[in-house]
PLY file of the C-alpha trace (Angstrom):
ply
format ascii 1.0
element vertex 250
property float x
property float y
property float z
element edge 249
property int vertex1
property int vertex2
end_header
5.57 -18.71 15.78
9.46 -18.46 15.75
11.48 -17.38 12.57
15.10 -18.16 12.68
17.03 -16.02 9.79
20.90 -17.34 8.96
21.44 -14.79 7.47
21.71 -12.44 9.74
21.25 -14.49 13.42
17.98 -12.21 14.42
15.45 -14.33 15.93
12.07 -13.19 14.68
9.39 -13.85 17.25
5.38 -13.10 16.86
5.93 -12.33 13.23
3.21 -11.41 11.14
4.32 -11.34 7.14
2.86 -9.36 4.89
3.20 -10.71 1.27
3.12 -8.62 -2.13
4.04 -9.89 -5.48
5.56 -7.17 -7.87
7.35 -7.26 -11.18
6.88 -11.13 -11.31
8.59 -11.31 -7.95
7.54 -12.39 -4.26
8.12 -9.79 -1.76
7.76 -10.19 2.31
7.70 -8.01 5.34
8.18 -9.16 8.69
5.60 -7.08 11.18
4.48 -7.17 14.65
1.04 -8.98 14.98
-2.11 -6.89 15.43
-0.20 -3.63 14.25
-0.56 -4.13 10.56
-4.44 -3.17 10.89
-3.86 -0.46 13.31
-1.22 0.98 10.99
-3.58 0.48 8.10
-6.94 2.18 10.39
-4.44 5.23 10.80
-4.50 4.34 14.43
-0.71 3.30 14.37
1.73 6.24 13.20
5.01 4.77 14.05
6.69 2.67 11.43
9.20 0.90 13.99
5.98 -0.06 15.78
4.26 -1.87 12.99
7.61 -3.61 10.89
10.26 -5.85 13.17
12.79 -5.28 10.62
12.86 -2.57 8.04
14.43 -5.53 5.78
12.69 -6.79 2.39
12.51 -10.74 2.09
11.59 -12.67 -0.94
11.02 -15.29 2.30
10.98 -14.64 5.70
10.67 -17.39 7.38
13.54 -18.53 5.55
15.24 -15.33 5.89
16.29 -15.02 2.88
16.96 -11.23 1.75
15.28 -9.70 -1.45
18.18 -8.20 -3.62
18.45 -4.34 -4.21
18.38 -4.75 -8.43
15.09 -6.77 -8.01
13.38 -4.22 -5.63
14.54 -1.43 -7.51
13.06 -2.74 -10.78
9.88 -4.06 -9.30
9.63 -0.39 -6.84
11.66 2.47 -8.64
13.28 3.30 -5.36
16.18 1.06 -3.17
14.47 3.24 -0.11
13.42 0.30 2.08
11.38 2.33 4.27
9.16 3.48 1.17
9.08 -0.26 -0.26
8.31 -1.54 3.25
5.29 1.31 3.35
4.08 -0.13 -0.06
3.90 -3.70 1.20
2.44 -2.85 4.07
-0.17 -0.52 2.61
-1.05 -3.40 -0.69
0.52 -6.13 0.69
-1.85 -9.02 1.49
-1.15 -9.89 5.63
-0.44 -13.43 5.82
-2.82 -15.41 8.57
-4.13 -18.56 9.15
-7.99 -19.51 8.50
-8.84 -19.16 12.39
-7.49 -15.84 12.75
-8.55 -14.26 9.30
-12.46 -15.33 10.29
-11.85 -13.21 14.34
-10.11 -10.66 12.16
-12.93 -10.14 9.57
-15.31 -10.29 12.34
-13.97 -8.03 14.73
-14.15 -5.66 11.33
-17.40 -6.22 10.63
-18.17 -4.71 14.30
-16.12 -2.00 13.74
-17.69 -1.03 10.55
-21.20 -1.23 11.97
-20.34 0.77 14.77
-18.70 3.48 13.00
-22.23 3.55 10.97
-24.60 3.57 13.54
-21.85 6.54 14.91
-22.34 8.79 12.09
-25.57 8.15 10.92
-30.20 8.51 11.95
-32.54 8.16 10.47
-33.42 11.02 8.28
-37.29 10.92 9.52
-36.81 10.95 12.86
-33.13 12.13 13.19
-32.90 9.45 15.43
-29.41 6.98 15.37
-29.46 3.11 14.56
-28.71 0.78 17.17
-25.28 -1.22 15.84
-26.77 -4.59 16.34
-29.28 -3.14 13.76
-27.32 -1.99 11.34
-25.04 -5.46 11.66
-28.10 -7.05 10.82
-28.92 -5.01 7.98
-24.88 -4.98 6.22
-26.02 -8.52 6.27
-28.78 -8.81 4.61
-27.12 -6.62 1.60
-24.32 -9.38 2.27
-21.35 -6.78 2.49
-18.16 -8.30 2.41
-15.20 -6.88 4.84
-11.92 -6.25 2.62
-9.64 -7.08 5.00
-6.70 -3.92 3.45
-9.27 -1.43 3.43
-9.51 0.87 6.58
-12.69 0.37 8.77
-13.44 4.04 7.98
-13.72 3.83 4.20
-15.48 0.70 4.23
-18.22 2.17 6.77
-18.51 4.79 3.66
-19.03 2.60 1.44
-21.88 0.79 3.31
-23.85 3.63 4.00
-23.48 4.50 0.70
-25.11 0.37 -0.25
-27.48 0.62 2.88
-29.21 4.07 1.54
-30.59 1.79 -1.28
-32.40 -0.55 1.17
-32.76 1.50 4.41
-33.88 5.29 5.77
-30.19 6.33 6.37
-28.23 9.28 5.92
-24.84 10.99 7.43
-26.27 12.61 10.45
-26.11 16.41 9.85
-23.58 18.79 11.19
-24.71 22.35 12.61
-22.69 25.05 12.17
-22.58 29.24 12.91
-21.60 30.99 9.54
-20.45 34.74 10.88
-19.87 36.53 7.49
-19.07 40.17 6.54
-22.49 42.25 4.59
-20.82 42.85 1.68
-19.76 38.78 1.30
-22.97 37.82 3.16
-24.78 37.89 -0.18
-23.04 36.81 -3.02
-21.30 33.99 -0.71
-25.04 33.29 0.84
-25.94 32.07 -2.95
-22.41 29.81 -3.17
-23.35 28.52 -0.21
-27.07 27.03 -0.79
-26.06 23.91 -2.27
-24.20 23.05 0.51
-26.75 23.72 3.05
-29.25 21.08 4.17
-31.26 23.17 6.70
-31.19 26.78 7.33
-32.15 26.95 11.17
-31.65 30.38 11.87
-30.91 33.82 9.70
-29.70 37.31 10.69
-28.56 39.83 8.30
-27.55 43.25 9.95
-24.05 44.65 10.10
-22.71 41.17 9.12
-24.60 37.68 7.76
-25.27 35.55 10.90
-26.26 31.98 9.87
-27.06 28.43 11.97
-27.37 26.00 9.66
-27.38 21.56 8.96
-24.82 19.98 6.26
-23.74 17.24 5.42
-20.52 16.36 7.29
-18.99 15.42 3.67
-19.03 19.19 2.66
-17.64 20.97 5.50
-13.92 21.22 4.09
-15.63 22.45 0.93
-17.59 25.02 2.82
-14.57 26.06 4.87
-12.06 26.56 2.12
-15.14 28.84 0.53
-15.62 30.99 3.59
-12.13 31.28 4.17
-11.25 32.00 0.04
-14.04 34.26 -0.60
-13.88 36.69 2.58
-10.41 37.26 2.58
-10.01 35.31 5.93
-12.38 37.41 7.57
-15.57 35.21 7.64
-15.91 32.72 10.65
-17.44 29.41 10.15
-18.02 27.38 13.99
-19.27 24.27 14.61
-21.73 23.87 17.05
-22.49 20.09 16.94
-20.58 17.02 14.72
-23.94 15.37 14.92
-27.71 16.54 14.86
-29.40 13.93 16.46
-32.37 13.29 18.56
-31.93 10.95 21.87
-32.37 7.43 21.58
-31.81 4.85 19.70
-34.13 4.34 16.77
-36.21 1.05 16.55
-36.98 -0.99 13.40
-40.45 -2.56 13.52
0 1
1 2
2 3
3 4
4 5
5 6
6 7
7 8
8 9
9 10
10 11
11 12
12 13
13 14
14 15
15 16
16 17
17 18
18 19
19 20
20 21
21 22
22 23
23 24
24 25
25 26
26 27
27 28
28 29
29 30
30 31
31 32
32 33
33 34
34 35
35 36
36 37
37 38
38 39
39 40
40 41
41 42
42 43
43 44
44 45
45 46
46 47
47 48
48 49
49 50
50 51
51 52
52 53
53 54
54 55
55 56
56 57
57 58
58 59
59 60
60 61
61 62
62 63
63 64
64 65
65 66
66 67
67 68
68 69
69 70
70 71
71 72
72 73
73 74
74 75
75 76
76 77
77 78
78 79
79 80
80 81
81 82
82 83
83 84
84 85
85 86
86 87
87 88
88 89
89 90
90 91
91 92
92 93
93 94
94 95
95 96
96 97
97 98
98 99
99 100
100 101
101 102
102 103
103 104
104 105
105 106
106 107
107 108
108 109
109 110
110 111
111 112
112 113
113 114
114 115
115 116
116 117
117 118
118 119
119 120
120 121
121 122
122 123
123 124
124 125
125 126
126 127
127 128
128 129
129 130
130 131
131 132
132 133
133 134
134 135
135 136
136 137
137 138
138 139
139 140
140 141
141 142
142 143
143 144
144 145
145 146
146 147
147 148
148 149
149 150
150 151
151 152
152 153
153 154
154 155
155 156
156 157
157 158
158 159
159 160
160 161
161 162
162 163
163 164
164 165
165 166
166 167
167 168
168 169
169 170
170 171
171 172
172 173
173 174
174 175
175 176
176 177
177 178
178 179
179 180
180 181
181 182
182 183
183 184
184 185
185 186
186 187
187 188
188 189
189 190
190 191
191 192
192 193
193 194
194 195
195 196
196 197
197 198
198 199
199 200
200 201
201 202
202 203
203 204
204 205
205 206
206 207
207 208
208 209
209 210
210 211
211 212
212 213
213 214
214 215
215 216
216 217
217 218
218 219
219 220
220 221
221 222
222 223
223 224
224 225
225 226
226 227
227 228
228 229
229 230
230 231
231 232
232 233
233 234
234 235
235 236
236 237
237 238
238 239
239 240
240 241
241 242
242 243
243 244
244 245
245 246
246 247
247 248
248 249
């Protein structure tokens, strides 16, 4: 598609147009096609890359300009880079039916993969195949939200497929090196956040292989870190504690 703009003689080619309405008011961004999800993913970091123009529109095929007192009443802010990082963030991409179903779809894949990534079978420690866990986001008929990043989504559905399915966020291991007099007090701060206590020596210093879950390592770093004065050392041995193979479901 071609978008001629008057108004300023730029010739917008392979536009994709992200919509928002604000403040009673249409708003439109004119991107690059197949950047606004990569920007949206985190995969894409450079604005320029994602937005052809860092110009508001209340139209842009049209190109007709949004005016500066209506997008600072509807945004609190004339910064068009901020307003065009709003849009582009809530701002509902505009597509046709054709590519909206390939987009969705090629989301859904992405989202089951990412799951079948990061998560076993807690019995057997064992990872789903994705066709698998496609099949099973299905039958709990999840819905891909087409302005929410793969990543959070694929949190959310493990979070819907634990109520149907043996799943869980495949365990991290991790070396806890701590000082004796921390190793103690910090050992007891520390048990709710440890899954699996693999291996234990106390000596000079508390030395500690251990499973979490990969949701509380920040918590368990900023701990370790806080509580020893810097002087505690917390590795990680393995992202993911898995056993070979794909896991079957009979």
């Amino acid at each position: 598609m071609s978008i001629f703009t008057p108004t300023n003689q730029i010739r917008l080619t392979n536009v994709a147009v992200v919509r928002m309405k604000k403040g009673g008011k249409r708003f439109e961004i004119a991107c690059y096609k197949n950047k606004v999800m990569s920007w949206r993913s985190g995969a894409e970091k450079d604005l320029d890359e994602v937005l052809q123009t860092h110009t508001v529109f209340i139209n842009v095929s049209k190109g007709q300009v949004a005016k500066k007192e209506d997008l600072s009443k509807a945004f609190g802010t004339e910064d068009m880079t901020e307003i065009c990082k709003q849009i582009l963030a809530k701002g509902e991409l505009q597509v046709s039916d054709k590519e909206r179903h390939t987009q969705l779809e090629q989301m859904f894949r992405d989202i089951a993969t990412i799951v079948a990534e990061k998560c076993v079978n807690p019995e057997t420690k064992r990872p789903y195949p994705v066709s698998l866990i496609e099949r099973a986001m299905k039958d709990i008929h999840y819905s891909v939200k087409a302005n929410k990043s793969t990543k959070q989504q694929a949190l959310e559905v493990i979070r819907q497929l634990k109520e149907s399915m043996q799943i869980q966020r495949a365990h991290m291991r991790l070396r806890l090196i701590l000082p004796a007099k921390d190793g103690k007090k910090l050992k007891e701060k520390l048990k709710s956040l440890i899954q699996v206590v693999e291996s234990e020596d106390f000596d000079e210093q508390l030395e500690m292989v251990c499973l979490i879950d990969p949701g509380c390592f920040r918590e368990m770093d900023e701990l370790v870190r806080c509580e020893t004065k810097g002087k505690g050392t917390l590795e990680v041995l393995s992202l993911k504690d898995v056993e070979e193979g794909d896991e079957k479901l009979e």
